[in-house]
N, C-alpha and C positions, 0 to 999 in steps of 0.2 A: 244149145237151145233150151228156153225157158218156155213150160207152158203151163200158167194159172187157167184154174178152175173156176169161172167165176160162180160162186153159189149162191153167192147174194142173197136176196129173198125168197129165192126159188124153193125152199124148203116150204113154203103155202102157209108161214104160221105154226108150223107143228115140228116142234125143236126134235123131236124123235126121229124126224126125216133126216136130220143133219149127219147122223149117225151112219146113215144108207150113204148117205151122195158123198160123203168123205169115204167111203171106203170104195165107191164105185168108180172117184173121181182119183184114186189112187192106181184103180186095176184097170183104169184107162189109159194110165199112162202121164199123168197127171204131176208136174212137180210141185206145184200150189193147192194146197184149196183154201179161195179167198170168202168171206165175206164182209158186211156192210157193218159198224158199226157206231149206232147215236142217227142213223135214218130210218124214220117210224118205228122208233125204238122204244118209246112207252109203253107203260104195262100192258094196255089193252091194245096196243099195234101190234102189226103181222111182225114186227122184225123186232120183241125186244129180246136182248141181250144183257144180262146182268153181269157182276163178277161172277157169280156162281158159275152160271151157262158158259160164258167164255171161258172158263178152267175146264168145264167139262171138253167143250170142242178141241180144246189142245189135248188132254188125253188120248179121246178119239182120233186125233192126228197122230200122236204119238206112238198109237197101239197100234196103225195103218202105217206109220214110217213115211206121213207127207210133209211138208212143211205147211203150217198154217200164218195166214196174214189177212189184215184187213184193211177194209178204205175206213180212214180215221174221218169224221163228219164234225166234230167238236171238241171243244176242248174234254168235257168229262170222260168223251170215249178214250181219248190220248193218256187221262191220267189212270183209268182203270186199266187199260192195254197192257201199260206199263209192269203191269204185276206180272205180267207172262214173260218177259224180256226177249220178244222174237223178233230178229234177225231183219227183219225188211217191214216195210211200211207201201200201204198204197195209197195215195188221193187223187178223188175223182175231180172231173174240171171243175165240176159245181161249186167245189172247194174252193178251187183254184182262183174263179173269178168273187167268190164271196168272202172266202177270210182269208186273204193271203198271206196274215199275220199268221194265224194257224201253221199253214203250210211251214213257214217260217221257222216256226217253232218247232215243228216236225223234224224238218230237213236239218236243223242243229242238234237233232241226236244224234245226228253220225250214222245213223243206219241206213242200208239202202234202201234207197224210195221210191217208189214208181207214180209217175204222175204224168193223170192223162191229160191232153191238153184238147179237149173233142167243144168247149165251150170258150178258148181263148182265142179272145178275136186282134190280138196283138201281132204287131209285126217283130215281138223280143219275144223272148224267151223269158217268163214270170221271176225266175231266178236262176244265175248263170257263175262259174266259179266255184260247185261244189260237185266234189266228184262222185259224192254218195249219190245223185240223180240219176237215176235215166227216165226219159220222158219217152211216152208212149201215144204214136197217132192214133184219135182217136174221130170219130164224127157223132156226137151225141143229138142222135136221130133213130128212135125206136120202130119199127127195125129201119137200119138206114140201106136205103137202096143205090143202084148200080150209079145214080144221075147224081146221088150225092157224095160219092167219090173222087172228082175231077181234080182235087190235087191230092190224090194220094202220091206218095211219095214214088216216082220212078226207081231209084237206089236208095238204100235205110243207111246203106255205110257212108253215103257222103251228105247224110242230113242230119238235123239236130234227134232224130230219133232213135232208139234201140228199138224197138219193137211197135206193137199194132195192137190195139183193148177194139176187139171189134161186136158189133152189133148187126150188123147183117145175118141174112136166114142161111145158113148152110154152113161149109167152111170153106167155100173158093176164095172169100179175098184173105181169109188169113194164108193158104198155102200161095196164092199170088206175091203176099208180105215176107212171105218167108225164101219166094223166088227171086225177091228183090232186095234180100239183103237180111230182114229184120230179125233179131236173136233173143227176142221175147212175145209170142204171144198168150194173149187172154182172151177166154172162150168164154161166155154163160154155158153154166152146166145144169140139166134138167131131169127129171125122173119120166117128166109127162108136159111134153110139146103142146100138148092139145091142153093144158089147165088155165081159164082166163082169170084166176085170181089177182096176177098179176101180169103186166104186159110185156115181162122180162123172155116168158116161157117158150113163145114164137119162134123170136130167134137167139134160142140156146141150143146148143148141142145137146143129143141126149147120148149116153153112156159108149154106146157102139161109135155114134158120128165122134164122138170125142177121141177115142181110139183109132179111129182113121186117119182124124187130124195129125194127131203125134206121129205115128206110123209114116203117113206120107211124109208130113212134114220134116221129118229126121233126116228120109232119106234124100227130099230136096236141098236141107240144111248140108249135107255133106259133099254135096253136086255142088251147091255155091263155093264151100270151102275150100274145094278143090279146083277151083275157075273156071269149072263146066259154065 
C-alpha cells in the first residue's frame, strides 16, 4: 500500500506551514507528501514555488525520511523539478485533457507516474504500453459526493487502475478502494478543515483522520491480500 499526502495548496500561501504538514504528514503515516507545482504558482499566488522553495521542501522531506513528489502543471515546472531527480511523478487530469504532449514527455522519463484520470471522458486510456504508469480513479468534483460515485470501480485488480486520488469528505470511499482491491491512495492533507482560503480544506484529511486512514487501511489491505 501506497498513501500520498496530498498538500497541495493547503499550506494557505505561507511556505513555513509546509514545514508542519510534511512532518505531520509523515507521523501520520504518510508515504508521500505531494504537492502542486506551476498552478497559481506566480510570485504573488497562493502556491508559488521557485527553485529555491522546492530544494527547501526536499530537505524537509529528507530530514522527516518521506518521499516527496509533485503534480507537474507545465513545462517549466517539469524542467525545474528536474534538479531534485525524484523518483515518481504525478499528473492531474486537467493535465491530462489539456497537454497531453506534457504528459507525454513526462511519462518518457522513465519514472513512475501517477496519473489521475477524474477529467477523462474517453473510452481509452490517454497512454497505454508503458509500464512506468499507474493510473489512479479519480472524480474531479470538489468535494465529490456519494451520487457521483456510480462507476467506481467494483474490483481495482481487474481494471485499468492501481489506486483511487479522492476528494470526498471523510475517508470511507478511500478504505471502500482499498476493500476492493486498490494499492495506492491519495488523500488531501490539512492542518485546519474549517480554513475557506481554499476549497481543497473541506474535504482533506486532517492529521488524526489521515492516521486512521493508513491504520485501517493496512489492515484492510492485508485482509484483501490474504482473500478474506
Amino acid at each position: 500500500m501506497i498513501f500520498i499526502a496530498e498538500i497541495g495548496l493547503n499550506h494557505d500561501g505561507n511556505f513555513n506551514n509546509c514545514h508542519k504538514m510534511i512532518k505531520l504528514a509523515k507521523k501520520s503515516g504518510a508515504d508521500i507528501a505531494k504537492f502542486q507545482l506551476g498552478w497559481k504558482s506566480l510570485p504573488n499566488e497562493i502556491n508559488f514555488l521557485d527553485l529555491e522553495r522546492i530544494k527547501i521542501l526536499k530537505k524537509w522531506a529528507d530530514e522527516f525520511k518521506i518521499e516527496l513528489m509533485f503534480s507537474i502543471f507545465n513545462k517549466d515546472s517539469l524542467e525545474m523539478v528536474k534538479e531534485l531527480n525524484l523518483d515518481k511523478y504525478k499528473i492531474a487530469s486537467r493535465t491530462v485533457v489539456g497537454d497531453l504532449a506534457l504528459v507525454k514527455e513526462i511519462v518518457d522519463l522513465n519514472k513512475k507516474t501517477y496519473i489521475s484520470l477524474g477529467m477523462w471522458e474517453e473510452d481509452h486510456l490517454p497512454i497505454v504500453g508503458k509500464k512506468n504508469i499507474d493510473y489512479l480513479w479519480c472524480k474531479s468534483k470538489y468535494p465529490t459526493e456519494v451520487d457521483d460515485l456510480k462507476n467506481f470501480p467494483k474490483n481495482f485488480r481487474n481494471s485499468d487502475y492501481i489506486g483511487y486520488s479522492d476528494h470526498s469528505i471523510g475517508i470511507d470511499m478511500p478504505l471502500v478502494a482499498i476493500s476492493r482491491g486498490a494499492k495506492v491512495i491519495e488523500k488531501h492533507f490539512t492542518l485546519d478543515k474549517t480554513s475557506t482560503v481554499i476549497r481543497d480544506h473541506i474535504l482533506s484529511a486532517t492529521p488524526e483522520e489521515f492516521k486512521d486512514l493508513v491504520n485501517i487501511g493496512r489492515e484492510i489491505n492485508k485482509k484483501v491480500e490474504f482473500g478474506i
